[in-house]
C-alpha positions in Angstrom: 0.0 0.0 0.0 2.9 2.5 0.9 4.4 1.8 -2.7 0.8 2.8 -4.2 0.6 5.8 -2.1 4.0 7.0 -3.3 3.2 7.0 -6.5 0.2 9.3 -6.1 2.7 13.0 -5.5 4.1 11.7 -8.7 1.0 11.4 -11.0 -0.4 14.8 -9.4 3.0 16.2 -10.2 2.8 14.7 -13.7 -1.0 15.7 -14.6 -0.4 19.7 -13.6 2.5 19.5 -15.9 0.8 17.5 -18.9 -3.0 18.6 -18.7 -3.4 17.2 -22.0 -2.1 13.5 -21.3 -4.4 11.1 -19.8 -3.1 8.3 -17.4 -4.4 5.1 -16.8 -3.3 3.5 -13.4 -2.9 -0.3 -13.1 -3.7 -1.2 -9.6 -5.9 -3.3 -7.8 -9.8 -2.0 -6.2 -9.1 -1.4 -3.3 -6.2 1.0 -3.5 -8.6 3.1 -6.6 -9.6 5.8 -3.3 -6.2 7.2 -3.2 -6.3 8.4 -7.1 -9.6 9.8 -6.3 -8.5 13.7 -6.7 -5.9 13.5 -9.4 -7.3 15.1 -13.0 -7.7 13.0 -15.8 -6.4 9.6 -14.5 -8.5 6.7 -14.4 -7.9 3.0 -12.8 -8.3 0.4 -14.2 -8.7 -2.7 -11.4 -6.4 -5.8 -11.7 -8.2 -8.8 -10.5 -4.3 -10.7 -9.2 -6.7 -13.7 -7.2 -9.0 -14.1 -9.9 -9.1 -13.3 -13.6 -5.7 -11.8 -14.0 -4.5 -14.7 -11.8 -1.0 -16.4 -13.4 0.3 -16.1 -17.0 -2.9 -16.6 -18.8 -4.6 -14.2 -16.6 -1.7 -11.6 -17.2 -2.6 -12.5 -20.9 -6.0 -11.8 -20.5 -4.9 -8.5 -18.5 -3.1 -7.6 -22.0 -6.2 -8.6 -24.1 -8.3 -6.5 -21.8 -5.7 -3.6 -21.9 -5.4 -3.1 -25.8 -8.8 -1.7 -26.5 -7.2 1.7 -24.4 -5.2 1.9 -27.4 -2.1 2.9 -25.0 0.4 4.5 -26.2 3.4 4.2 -23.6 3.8 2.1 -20.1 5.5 3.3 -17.3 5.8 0.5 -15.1 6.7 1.6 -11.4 6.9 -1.5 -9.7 9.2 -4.0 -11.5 7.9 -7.4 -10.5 7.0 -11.0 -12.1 3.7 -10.0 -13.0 5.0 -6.9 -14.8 7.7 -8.2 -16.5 5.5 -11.1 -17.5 2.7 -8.0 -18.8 5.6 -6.4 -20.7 6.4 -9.6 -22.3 3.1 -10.2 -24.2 3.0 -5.6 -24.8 6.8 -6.3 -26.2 4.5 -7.9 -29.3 2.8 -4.4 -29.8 5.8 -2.5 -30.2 4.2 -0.2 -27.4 7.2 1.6 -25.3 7.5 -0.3 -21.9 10.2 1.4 -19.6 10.4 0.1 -15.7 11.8 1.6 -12.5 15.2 1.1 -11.4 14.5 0.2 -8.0 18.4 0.6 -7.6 18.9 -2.7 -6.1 22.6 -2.7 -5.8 23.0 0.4 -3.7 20.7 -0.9 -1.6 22.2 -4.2 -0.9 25.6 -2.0 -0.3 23.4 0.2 2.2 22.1 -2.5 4.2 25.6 -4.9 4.0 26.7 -6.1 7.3 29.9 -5.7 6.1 31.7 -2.7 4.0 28.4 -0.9 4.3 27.9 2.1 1.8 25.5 5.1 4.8 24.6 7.5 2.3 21.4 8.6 0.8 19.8 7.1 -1.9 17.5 8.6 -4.7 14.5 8.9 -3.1 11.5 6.4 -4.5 9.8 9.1 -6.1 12.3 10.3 -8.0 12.8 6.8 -9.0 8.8 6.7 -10.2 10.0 10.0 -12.0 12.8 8.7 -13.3 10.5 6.1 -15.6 8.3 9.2 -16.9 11.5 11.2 -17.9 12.6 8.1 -20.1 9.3 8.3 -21.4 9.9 11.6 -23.0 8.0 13.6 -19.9 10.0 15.6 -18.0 8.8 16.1 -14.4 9.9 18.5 -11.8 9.0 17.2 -7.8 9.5 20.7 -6.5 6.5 22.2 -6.6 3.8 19.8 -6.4 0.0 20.1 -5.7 -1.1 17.6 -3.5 -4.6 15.9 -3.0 -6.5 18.5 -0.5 -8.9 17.6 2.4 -11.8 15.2 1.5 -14.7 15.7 3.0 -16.0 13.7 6.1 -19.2 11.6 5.9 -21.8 11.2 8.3 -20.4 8.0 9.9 -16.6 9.4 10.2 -18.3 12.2 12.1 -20.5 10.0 14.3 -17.0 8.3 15.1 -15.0 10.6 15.6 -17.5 13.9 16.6 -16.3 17.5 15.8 -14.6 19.2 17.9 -11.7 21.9 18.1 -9.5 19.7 19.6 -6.1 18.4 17.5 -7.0 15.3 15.9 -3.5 13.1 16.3 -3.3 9.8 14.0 -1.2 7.2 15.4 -0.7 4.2 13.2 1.9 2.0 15.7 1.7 -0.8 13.5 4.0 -2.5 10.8 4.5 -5.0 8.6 7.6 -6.3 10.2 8.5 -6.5 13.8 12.3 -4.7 12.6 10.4 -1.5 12.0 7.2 -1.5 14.6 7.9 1.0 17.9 7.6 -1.5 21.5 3.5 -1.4 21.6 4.2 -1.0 25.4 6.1 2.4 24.6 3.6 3.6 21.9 1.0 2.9 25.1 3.3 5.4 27.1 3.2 7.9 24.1 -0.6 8.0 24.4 -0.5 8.0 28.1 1.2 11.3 27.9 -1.0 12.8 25.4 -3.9 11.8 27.5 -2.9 14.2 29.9 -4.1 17.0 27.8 -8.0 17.8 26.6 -6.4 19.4 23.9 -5.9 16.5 22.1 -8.2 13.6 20.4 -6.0 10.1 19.4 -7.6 8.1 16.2 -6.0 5.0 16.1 -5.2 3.0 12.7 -4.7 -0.5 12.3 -5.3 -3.7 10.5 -6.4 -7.0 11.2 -8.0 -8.3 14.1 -5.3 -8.9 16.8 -4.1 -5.3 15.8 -7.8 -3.7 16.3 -7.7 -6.0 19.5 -4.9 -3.6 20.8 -6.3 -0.7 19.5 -10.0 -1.6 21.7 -7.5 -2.1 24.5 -6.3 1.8 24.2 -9.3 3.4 23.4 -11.2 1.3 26.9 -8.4 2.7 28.9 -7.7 6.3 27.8 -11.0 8.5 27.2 -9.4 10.1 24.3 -8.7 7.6 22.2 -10.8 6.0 19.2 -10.3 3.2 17.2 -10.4 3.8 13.5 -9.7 -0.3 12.6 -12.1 -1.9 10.8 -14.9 0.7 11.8 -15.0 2.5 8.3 -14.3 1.8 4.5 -10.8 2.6 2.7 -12.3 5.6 1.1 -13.4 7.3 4.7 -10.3 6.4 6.3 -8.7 8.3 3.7 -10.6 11.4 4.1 -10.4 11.0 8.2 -6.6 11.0 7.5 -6.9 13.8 5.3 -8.1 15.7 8.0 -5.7 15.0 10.9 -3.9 17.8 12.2 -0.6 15.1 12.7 -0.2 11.8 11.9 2.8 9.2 14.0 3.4 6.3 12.3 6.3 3.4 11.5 8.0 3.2 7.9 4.7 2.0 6.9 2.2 2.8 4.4 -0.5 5.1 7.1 2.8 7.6 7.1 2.3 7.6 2.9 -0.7 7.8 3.5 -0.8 10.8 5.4 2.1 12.2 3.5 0.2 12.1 -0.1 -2.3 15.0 1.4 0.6 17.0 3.0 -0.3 15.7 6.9 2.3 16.6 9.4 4.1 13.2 9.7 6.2 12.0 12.2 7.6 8.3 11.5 9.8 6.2 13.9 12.6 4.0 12.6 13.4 0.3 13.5 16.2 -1.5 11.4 15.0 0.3 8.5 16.2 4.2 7.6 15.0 7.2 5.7 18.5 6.5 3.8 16.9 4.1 1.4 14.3 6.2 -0.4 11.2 5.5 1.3 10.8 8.4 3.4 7.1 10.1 3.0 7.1 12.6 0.5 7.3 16.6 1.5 8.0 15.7 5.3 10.3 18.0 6.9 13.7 15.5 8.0 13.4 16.5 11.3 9.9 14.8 12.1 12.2 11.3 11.8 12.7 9.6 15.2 15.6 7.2 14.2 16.9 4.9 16.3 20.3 4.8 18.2 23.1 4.0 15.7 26.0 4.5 18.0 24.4 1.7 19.6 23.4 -0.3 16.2 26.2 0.7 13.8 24.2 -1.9 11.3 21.1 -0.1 10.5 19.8 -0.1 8.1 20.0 -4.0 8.4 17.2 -4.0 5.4 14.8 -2.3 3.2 11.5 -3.6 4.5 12.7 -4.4 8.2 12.3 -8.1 8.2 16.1 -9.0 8.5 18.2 -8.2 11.5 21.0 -9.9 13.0 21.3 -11.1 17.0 20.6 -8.4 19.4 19.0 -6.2 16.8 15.5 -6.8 17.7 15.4 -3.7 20.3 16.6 -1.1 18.9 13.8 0.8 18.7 13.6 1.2 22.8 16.5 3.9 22.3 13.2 6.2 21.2 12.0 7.2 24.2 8.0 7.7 24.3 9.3 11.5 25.4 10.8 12.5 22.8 7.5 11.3 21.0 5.5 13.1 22.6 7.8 15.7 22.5 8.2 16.0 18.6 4.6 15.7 18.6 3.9 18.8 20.4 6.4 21.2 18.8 4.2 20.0 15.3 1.3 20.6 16.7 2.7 23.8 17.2 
């Protein structure tokens, strides 16, 4: 989901500078909410577990894909089902260019050994990188981002409307190299409990996740649980409207991110040095863990490898300097 969100300050970057050239975006059903604002770009929904299932069904993706008449690709995610699309569109002389995901530097960033610490072109540029070879130039400098959708009835019956500062805090990941101690996120919202001021929305997936998140909202009065209480679509537009969001290097901070949200992320094993950090964030709302202490980080791109001793390091973020960094965005 983070990777689809990323793409979404490139396509609004690439629409105000070519008003004239209409995009279709490949992507599955569920993720079509995001693309939602963005002028004169469509989506066109991949079925991956049912009829676009395997190499016949990429075959029938092709077959369904032709009728667009589609004059260029830009494919910004590089995997076995794209490569296997460009296959059958490498028949139609259609020009098919893909990402450099820039897996070599990478690998030397993450190395155990003889590691490479420096920054890497960030992701969008990379997503960029494909429309440039394409004969579109686009400049990342000055983009417009999606606004603030509006609420519906049942995200205000949720959440109510108040004046207070409406904090999202996502403290889940995919990985347990990149997720913030759970009892230490608990400590975060104790501490912001201590203020009227402020109203927690708390985001999650899946149901030992919204277990935890029921936990919170029982024992502090200012906490609600967003997880599994509303559709994609209206968690969207809640996020759109938060005044902050805290989250791991997850897909909630791209999330945020894509509509300009104040976001603050926290970093496991993982680091903002590989590209994925949310787009437009100011450096400083990174809470990177201790690499005096952990001279390997990054230990990997998507925080599920880590060597012995590595699965802590995230306690050298304390909750306050969470809070903390929270308050001085707020204001």
């Amino acid at each position: 989901m983070g990777d689809v969100a990323m793409t979404v300050p490139v396509l609004s970057s690439f629409t105000q500078q070519y008003p004239d050239v209409k995009i279709t975006v490949l992507t599955r059903a569920f993720y079509a909410p995001m693309f939602s604002q963005l002028k004169n770009v469509t989506v066109f929904e991949v079925d991956v577990k049912g009829k676009h299932k395997g190499v016949l069904g990429i075959r029938k993706l092709y077959l369904d894909l032709k009728p667009l008449k589609i004059s260029a690709i830009a494919d910004l995610h590089n995997v076995l089902r794209s490569n296997i699309l460009k296959f059958f569109f490498g028949f139609s002389g259609v020009p098919f260019l893909q990402i450099d995901k820039g897996r070599n530097e990478k690998k030397a960033l993450t190395a155990p050994v003889n590691k490479k610490f420096e920054a890497l072109k960030t992701s969008f540029e990379r997503y960029a990188d494909v429309f440039r070879a394409l004969g579109y130039p686009i400049d990342l400098s000055n983009v417009s981002l999606p606004k603030r959708e509006p609420l519906t009835n049942k995200v205000v019956d949720l959440v109510g409307s108040d004046i207070k500062k409406w904090i999202g805090i996502a403290p889940f990941a995919a990985f347990k190299g990149k997720m913030y101690p759970i009892g230490l996120m608990k400590e975060v919202i104790q501490l912001l409990s201590t203020s009227s001021a402020f109203k927690i929305l708390l985001f999650g997936g899946g149901e030992t996740e919204k277990q935890q998140l029921v936990a919170f909202q029982e024992e502090y009065s200012n906490c609600i649980n967003i997880a599994g209480q509303l559709s994609f679509a209206e968690e969207l537009s809640l996020i759109s409207n938060l005044d902050c969001m805290v989250a791991m290097d997850s897909g909630n901070a791209h999330l945020a991110a894509m509509y300009g949200i104040n976001t603050i992320t926290l970093w496991g094993v993982t680091h903002p040095y590989a590209g994925f950090y949310p787009f437009g964030q100011n450096p400083e709302n990174a809470l990177l863990s201790d690499r005096n202490q952990y001279p390997l980080i990054p230990t990997s791109i998507y925080g599920n490898k880590f060597p012995e001793g590595y699965e802590f390091v995230m306690k050298t973020i304390q909750p306050q300097s969470v809070y903390q960094k929270i308050v001085n965005v707020l204001s």
